[in-house]
N, C-alpha and C positions, 0 to 999 in steps of 0.2 A: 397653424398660425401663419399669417402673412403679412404683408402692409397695404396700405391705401393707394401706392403705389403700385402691386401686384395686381391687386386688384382692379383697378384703371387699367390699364395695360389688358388687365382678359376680357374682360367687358369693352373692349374695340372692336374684337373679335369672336368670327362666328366659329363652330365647330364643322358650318356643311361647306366647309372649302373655302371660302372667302376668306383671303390671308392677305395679310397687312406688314408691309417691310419696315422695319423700322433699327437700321445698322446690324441687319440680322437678319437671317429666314426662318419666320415662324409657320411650321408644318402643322398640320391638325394631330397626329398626336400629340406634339411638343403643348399644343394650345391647349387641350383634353387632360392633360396632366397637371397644367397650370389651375385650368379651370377646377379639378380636382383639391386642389393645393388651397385653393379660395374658396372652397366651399365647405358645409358643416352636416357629417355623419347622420341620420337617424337618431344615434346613440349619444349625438349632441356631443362627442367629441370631433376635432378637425383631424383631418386628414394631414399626414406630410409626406411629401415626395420623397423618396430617397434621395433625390439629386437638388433637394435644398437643405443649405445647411441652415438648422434651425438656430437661433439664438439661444443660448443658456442664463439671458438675463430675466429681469420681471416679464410674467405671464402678461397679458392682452389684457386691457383695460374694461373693454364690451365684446363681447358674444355673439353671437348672430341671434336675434329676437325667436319666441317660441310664437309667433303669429304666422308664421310659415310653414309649422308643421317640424318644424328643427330641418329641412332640407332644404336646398335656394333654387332648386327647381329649374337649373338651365341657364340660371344667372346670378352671376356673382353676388355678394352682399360685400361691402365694405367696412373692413372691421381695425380699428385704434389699436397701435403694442407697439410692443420690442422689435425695429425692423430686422431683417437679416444685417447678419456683418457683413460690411462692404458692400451696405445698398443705402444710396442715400433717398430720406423722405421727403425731399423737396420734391412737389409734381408739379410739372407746368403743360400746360395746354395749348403750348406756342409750339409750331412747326419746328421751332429753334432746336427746340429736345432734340431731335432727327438729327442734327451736326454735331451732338457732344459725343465724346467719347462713349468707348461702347463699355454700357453698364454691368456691374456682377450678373444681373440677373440675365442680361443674354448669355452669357458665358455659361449660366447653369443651364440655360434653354437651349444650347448645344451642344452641353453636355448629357441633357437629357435624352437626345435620341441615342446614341452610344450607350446608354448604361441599360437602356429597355429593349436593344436589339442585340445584346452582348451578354455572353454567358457571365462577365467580371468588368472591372475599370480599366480602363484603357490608360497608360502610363505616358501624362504629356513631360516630355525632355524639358519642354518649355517652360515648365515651371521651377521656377526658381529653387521653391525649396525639396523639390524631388530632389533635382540635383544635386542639390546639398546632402541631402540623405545619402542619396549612394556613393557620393563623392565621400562621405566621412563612411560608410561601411569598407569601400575599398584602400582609403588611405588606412583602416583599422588593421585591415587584411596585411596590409605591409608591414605593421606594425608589428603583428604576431607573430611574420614571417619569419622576421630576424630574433624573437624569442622561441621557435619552434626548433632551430638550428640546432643549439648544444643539447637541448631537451634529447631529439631525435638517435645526435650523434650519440648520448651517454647510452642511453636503452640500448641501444645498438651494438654496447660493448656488453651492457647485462646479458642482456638474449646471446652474446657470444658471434655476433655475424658482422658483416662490412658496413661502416657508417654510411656508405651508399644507400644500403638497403631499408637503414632508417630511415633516411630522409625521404628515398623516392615511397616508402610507405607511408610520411605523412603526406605527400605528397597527394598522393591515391585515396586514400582515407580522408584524407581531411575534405575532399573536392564531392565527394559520394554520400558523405555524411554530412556535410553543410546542405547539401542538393535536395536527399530525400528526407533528411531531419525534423524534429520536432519542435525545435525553436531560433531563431536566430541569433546568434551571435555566439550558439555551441563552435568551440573549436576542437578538434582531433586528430590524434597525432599517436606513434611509437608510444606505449606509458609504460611508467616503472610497473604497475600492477601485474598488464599481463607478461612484458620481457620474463620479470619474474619467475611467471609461471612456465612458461617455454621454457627456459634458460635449460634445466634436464632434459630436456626431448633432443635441444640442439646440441648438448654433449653428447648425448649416447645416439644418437640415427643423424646426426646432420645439419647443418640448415634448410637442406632440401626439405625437412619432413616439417619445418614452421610453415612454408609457404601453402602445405594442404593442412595441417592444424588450423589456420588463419581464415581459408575458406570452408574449413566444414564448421569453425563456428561462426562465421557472417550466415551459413544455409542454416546454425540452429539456432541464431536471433531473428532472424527472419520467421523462421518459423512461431518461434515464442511472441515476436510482436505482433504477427497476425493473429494469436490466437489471444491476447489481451493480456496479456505476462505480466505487460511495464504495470498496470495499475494496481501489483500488488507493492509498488512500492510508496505505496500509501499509505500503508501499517508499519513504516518507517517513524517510530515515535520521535519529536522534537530534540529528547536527549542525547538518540544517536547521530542526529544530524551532527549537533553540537560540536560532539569528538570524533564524526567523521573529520568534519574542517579542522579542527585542532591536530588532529594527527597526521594529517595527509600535511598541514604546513610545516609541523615539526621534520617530517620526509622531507618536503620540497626544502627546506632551510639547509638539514643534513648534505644532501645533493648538491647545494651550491656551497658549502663547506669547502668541497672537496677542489673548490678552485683557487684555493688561498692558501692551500699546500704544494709545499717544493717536492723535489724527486724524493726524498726520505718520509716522505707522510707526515711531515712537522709541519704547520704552519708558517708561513714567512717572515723572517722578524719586519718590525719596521725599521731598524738601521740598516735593513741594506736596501741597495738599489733594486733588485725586482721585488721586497716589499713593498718600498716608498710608492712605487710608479702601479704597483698591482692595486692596493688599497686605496691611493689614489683614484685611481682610474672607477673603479669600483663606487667610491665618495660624491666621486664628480657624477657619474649618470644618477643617481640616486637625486644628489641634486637638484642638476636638471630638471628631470622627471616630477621632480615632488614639487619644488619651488619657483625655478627658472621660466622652464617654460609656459608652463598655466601664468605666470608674471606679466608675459610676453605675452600670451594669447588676449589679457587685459586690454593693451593698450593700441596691440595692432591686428584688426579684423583679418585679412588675410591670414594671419597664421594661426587661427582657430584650423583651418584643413589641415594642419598636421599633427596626430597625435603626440600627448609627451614622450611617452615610450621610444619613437619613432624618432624624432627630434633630440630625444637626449643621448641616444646609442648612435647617431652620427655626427653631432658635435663631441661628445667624448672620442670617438673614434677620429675622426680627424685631427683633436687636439692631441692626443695620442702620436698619430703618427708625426705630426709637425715637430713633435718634440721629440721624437725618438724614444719614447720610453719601453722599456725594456719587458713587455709583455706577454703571457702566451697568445696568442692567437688560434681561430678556430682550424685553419690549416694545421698551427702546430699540434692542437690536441687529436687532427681527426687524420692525419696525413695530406700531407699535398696532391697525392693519387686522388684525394675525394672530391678536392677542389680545384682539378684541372680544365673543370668547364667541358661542351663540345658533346658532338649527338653520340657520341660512344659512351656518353653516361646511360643511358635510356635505357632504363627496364623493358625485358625482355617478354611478350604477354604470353600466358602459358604456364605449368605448373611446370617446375625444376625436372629434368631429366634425373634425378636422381630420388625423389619422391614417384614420381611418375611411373617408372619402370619397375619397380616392383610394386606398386599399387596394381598394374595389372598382372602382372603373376599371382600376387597373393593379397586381392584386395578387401580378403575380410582380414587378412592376421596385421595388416598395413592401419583397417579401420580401426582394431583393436589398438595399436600402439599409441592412435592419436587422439583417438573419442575420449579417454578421459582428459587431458590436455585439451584437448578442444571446449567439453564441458566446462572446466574449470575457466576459464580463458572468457567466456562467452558468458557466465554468468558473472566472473568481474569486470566486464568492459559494463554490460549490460547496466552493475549494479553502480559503479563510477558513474557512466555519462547518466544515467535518471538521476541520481544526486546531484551532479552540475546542473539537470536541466531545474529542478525545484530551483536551485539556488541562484540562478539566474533568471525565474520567476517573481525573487522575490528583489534583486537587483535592480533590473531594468522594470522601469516603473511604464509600461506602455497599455496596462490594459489588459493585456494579453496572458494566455497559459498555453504553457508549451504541451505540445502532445505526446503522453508516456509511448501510445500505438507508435507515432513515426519515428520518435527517437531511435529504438529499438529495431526497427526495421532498416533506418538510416545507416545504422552503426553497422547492421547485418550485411545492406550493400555496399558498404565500405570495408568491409572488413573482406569480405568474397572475392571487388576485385583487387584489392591487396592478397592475396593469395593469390589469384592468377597472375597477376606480374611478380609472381617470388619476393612481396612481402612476407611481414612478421605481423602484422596486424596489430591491434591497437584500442582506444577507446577514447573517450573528451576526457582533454584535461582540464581542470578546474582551473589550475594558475592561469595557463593563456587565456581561457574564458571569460575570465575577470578582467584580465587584459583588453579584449577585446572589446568586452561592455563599457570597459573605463575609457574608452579611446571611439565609443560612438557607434561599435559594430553591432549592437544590440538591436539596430534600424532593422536590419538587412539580413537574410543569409547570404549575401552577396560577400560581408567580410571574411566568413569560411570560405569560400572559392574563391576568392580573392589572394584568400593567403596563401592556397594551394598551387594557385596559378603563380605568383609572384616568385613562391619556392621552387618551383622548377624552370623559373626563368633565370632567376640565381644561379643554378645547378649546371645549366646549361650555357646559359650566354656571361653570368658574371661571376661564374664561380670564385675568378682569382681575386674579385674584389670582395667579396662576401669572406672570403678566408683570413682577410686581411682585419676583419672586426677582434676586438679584443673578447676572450672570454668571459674576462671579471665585466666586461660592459654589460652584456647581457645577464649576468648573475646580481648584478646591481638591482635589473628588474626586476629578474627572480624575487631579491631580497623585499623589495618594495610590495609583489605581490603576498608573499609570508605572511610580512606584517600586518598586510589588509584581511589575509582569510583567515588568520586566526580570532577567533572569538574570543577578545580579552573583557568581554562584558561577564562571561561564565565563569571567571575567573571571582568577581563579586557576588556570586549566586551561591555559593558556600553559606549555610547557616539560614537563606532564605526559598528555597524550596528545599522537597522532600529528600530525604537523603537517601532514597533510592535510585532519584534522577542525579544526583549530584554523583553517587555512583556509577552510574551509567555512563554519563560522560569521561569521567577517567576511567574504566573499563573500555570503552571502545576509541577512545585513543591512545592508551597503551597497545592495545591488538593491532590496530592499525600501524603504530610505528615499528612493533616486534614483528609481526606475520604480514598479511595485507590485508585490504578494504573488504574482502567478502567475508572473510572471518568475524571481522572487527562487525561490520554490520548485522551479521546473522547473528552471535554474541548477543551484542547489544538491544539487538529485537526481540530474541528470545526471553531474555531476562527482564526485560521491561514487560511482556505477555503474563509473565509468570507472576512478578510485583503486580501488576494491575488484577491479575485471576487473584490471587491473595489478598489483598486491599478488598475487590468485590465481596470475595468468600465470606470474610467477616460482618458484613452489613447484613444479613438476614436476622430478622428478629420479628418477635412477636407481640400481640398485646391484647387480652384477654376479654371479652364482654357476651353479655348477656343479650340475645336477639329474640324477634319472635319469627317462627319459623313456618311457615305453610306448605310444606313438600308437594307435588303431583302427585305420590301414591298413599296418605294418610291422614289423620288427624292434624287441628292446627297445633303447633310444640309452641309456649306461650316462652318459658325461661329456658332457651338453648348455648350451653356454650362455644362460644366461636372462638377463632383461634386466627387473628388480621396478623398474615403475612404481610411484613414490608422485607424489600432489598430484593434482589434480583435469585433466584434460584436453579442452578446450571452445576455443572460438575464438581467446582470448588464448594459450593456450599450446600451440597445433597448431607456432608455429614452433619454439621451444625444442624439444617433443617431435621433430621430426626430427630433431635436431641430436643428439639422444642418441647415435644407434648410429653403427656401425663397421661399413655394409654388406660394403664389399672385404676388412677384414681379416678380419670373423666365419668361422666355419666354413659347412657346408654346413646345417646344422642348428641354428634358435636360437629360443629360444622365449621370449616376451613375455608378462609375469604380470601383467597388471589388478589381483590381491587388492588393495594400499592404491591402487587411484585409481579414478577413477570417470568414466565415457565420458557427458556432455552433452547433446553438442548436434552437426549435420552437421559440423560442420568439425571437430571430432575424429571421424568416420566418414573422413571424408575423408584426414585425416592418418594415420589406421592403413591404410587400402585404395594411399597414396600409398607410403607406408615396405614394405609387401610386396609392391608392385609393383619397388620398387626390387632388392630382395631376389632375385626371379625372374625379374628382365631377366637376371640371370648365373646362372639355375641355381640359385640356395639355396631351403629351404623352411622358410618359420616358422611355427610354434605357437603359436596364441594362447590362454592359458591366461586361466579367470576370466573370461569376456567374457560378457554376456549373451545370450542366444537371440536377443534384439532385435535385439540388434547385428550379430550372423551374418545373418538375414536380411536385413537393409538391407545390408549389405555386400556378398548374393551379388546384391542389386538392381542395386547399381553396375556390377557385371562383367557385367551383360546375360545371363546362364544360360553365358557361361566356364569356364574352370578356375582359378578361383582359388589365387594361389601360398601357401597357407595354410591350415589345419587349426582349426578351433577344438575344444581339450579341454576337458576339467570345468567346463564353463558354470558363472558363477558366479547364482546364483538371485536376491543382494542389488543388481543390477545394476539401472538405472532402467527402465522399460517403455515405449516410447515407443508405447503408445497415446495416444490423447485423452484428456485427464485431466475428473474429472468433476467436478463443481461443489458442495462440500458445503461 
């Protein structure tokens, strides 16, 4: 599709080098491509360039005439429609055109030789709304940064090591796994799930023996997502999503609980002064965040670049400090040692001399101590960030699907060089995730390393100011993000779907808040597999008539009883299926019709080779109609080269093929 304007324009110009300037260089492929662009297929559809953007409005009013053969043979035809956006259809024939401004359409025609001589698009700064894009992925990145702090520092107490060590591991992680990832706007960082699971290894061998736990499982996601692991998270049914996010928010809610308690583990009253000022403080960014600033972002365009999150955790914070109110602060909870700033923070690259040195003395009783930790570690970071990534599929509304292969691999070299620099490893967290997409980072993977970069410029050059934020500031967000990820829709789903799924959901976010996420998940999968083989198994039925039958080895059989299998027959309903027929009362002749069902898996092989054995322990012969090729062969496998008491007729071709399936 093009306009009459396009079209003019190509028909000035020759293909055999005679080129024509006009506030532009038009080269003979750039004309060749045009020309293309304006001309009509054989198949009598138009050709479109990749480097014109087509209109989405009404189709083209006329066609290119069938008196040419449906080709234009070297020369344009001129055809009426929906011009391109940002190309106007006034054509004038005055030399004057030549002085106006330079059209969309050169701009595509100079963008055209760059996209035909380029493996990809070439990223112009120049354009406005690039920059806007990454300008809101990186102001996202800031945004996370200062919610990745207390996240960091807390796991950091779980796992039992230096809140250093959290942080320069989201640090690492997060920069490696935004880099090689599977979708944008994943964030990753230190998570409650796998600290968790470390937390024993680091009591009884060390911290030193997290930093190689950390990298032998980044080498066995790696591994897993080269070999296509992630996509079995696909068999993830909708109900466990459900109570994944319900219970992982119930977690994150607990977590920020813990910041509205005094030294005694009681919550703070509101009569006193660090109640008033903490709950405050807390009230105020939420606020902000929810109300304020998106208020603001209404009336004044520039302040759309700053996120709310970002925006509300530094006017709380500064109103805070102007008023003195009497709050913890991230120094106070994590020590001023963490946030003294200065290159003596900087992780050290290399695995801890204390994992290290006896790894090589005894580097199989070393692998033994960590492989299962590592396992376990690497199949919950694994099974967390593929959950973020669906759910920020279905978030960020771009078009796009994130990839199970890179995620998983992303996570792996993230995780690997967080064990070389004496991390603890890690996985995406959902809360920041959300964050991140609520605040624009979902353009970009630029907002993941953005926020890695930002965090260790914190760490290092501002740490004394980064310490100086209030805690309950950033637990504000926290609390904001809760309330977003929990599912209060499934809350009304009681009484209107199956009450197996409505089980399932409380099932797996009970596990999820008792145990962690892999448990809750596998549960939950399991049991849904099991409900759905159940539900199937019961569908098998039958329903009886009379056919006439013309077998390949006999007489025509005029009144034959048939026996029309419907419902699907596979290991749950091989018993039912037996129980169908009436081998003693049938006649000598009865034949079994597959058309509505459909043979699985061995043990419906086995339940049809069972039932016609039955049949010609006393002399009868059955017919099995509709069965696939497949199936007949594996069946005459059974009988060891026998005589089978059965005939298979009019093989049905829609039947499944149990060769090796292939991997696409």
């Amino acid at each position: 599709k093009t306009t009459e304007y396009v079209s003019k324009q190509v028909a000035t110009m020759t293909i055999n080098g005679s080129i024509r300037r006009r506030r532009g260089l038009y080269n003979p492929l750039v004309v060749f491509s045009l020309t293309l662009a304006s001309t009509t297929l054989p198949s009598g559809k138009c050709f479109a360039h990749p480097a014109l953007p087509i209109s989405n409005a009404r189709p083209p009013k006329q066609r290119f005439g069938t008196d040419n053969g449906g080709a234009a043979k070297g020369k344009s035809t001129p055809i009426s429609g929906t011009p391109f956006r940002g190309i106007s259809r006034r054509v004038s024939n005055d030399d004057s055109a030549a002085e106006a401004p330079p059209s969309q359409i050169e701009s595509i025609v100079a963008n055209a030789k760059s996209i035909s001589t380029s493996m990809g698009k070439k990223i112009d700064l120049t354009d406005k709304t690039l920059r806007g894009k990454y300008l809101t992925a990186i102001t996202a990145g800031l945004a996370v940064s200062l919610a990745m702090i207390p996240e960091a520092v807390s796991f950091s107490f779980v796992a039992g090591v230096n809140p250093l060590v959290g942080l320069w591991t989201t640090v690492v992680l997060g920069f490696f796994a935004a880099l090689f990832g599977g979708r944008a706007g994943i964030q990753s960082s230190a998570s409650g799930a796998c600290s968790v699971v470390v937390a024993a290894l680091c009591a009884s061998h060390g911290s030193g023996y997290l930093a190689g736990c950390a990298a032998l499982s980044g080498l066995l996601q790696i591994t897993s997502g080269a070999l296509g692991v992630g996509k079995l998270i696909r068999l993830v049914p909708h109900p466990v999503m459900v109570g994944f996010v319900n219970g992982l928010a119930v977690v994150m809610l607990k977590a920020q609980l813990g910041h509205f308690k005094g030294a005694g583990g009681a919550f703070l009253s509101l009569l006193s002064p660090e109640g008033k000022a903490t709950y405050g403080c807390a009230l105020l960014t939420m606020a902000l965040v929810r109300y304020g600033i998106p208020a603001l972002q209404e009336k004044v365009e520039s302040a759309k670049a700053v996120p709310p999150t970002l925006g509300g955790v530094v006017i709380a914070t500064s109103i805070a400090r102007f008023l003195k109110w009497p709050v913890k602060t991230l120094a106070d909870a994590a020590g001023a040692e963490t946030f003294r700033g200065g290159l003596s923070t900087l992780p050290k690259i290399g695995l801890p001399a204390s994992f290290w040195t006896p790894f090589q003395n005894a580097p199989l009783e070393t692998l033994r101590i960590i492989l299962p930790y590592a396992v376990t570690m690497a199949a919950v970071g694994s099974i967390e960030s593929l959950l973020t990534l669906q759910l920020l599929d279905g978030i960020v509304d771009d078009g796009k699907r994130g990839s199970t292969k890179k995620e998983v691999i992303g996570q792996g070299i993230g995780n690997l060089a967080s064990g070389l620099t004496g991390g603890i490893g890690g996985c995406a967290l959902i809360g920041q995730s959300l964050i991140s997409a609520q605040s624009g980072g979902g353009v970009s993977k630029l907002s993941g390393m953005a926020m890695s970069i930002f965090l260790a410029l914190g760490i290092v050059a501002f740490a004394p100011l980064l310490g100086q934020i209030p805690v309950v500031s950033l637990a504000g967000v926290m609390l904001l993000v809760c309330q977003s990820t929990f599912s209060w829709g499934s809350l009304r789903l009681v009484g209107k779907i199956p009450n197996l799924d409505a089980f399932i959901i409380a099932l797996v976010t009970y596990v999820t808040i008792k145990d962690d996420l892999a448990k809750a998940v596998l549960i939950g999968t399991i049991t849904s597999a099991l409900g759905f083989a159940w539900k199937q198994s019961t569908k098998i039925s039958t329903t009886l008539s009379q056919t006439k039958l013309n077998p390949p080895s006999g007489p025509t059989l005029p009144n034959v009883k048939t026996y029309n299998i419907n419902g699907p027959l596979f290991f749950g309903s091989t018993q039912s299926f037996s129980q169908l027929f009436r081998v003693k009362e049938d006649p000598d002749d009865v034949v079994i019709d597959f058309t509505q069902s459909r043979v699985y898996d061995h043990s419906a092989l086995e339940a049809i080779n069972s039932i016609c054995d039955r049949y010609g322990s006393i002399g009868k012969r059955v017919y099995l109609r509709r069965l696939s090729s497949e199936c007949a062969k594996l069946l005459a496998k059974i009988h060891k080269g026998g005589l089978p008491p059965y005939e298979v007729i009019e093989v049905s071709p829609s039947d499944p093929v149990y060769d090796v399936a292939d991997d696409e």
